[in-house]
N, C-alpha and C positions, 0 to 999 in steps of 0.2 A: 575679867581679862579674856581677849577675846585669842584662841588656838587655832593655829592655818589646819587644824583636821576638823575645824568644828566650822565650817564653812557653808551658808546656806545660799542659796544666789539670790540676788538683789530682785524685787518685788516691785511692778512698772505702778502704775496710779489705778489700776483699773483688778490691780493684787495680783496678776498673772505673773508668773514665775520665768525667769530667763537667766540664761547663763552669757556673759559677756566674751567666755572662751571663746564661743562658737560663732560667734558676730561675726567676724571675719577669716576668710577662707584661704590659708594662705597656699594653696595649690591652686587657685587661680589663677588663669592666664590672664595678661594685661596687653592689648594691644597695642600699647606707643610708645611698649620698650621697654619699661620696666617703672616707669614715671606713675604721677598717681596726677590727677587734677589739680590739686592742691598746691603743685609745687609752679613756685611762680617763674622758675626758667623755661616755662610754656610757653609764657605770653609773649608776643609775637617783639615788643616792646623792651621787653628785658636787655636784651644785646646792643640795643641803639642805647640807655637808658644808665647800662652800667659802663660803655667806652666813655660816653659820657661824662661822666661821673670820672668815672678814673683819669681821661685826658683833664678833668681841672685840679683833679687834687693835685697831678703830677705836675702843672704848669703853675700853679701856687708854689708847690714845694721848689721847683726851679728856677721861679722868679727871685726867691727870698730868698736863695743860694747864690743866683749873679750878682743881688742890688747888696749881699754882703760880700762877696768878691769883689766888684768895683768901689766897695768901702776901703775896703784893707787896701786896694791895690792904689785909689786917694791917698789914702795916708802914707803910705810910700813912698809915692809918687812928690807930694809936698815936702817930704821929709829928704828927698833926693833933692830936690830942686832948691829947698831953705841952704842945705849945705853945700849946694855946686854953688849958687847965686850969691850966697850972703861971702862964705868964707873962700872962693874961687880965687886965686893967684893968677892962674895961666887961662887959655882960652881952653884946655879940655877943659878942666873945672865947671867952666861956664856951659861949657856947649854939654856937657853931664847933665847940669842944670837946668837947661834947657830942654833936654830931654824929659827930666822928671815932670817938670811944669807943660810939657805936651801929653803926658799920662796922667798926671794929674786931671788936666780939663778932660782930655778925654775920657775917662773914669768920671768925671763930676758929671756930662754932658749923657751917661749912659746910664746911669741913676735915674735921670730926670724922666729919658725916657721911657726905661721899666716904670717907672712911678705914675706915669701921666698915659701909659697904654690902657 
């Protein structure tokens, strides 16, 4: 069983003795702000790379939000238009129906185009 008071420091290839505490300095000054090398919001790259990136996930996400809003608003649209058209008496009725079947297309006609950009 190994005791954190019984702690020898770790021993390089060559058997020389070193303590890993001391490896790094941390009252060290760093001249680029407080950033280390390693961090990859350096790269000159990063900011073109992640607008990038974000403007498609976010144009995905709000494409598949319009093309199912002109879903829904189709099927309402048809569902308007079946009921002014089919069971219509008077000319509102009709012209109701009318309307719906102009939302209708135009909801089917704007599918098409998200779908084929």
């Amino acid at each position: 069983m190994v005791s954190d008071t019984d702690s020898s420091p770790p021993a390089d290839a060559d058997d020389a003795s070193r303590d890993d505490r001391t490896a790094v300095d941390p009252t060290s000054a760093t001249t680029d702000g407080g950033s280390t090398a390693a961090d990859p919001r350096d790269d000159p790259t990063y900011d073109v790379v992640y607008r990038a990136t974000r403007d498609a996930m976010w144009d995905v996400v709000g494409t598949a939000t319009l093309v199912l809003f002109y879903l829904a608003l189709t099927g309402i649209g048809l569902s308007v238009a079946w009921t002014g058209l089919r069971f219509g008496i008077g000319p509102t009725a009709v012209a109701i129906g009318l309307v719906g079947l102009a939302v209708c297309l135009f909801s089917v006609y704007r599918v098409y185009v998200l779908a084929t950009e």
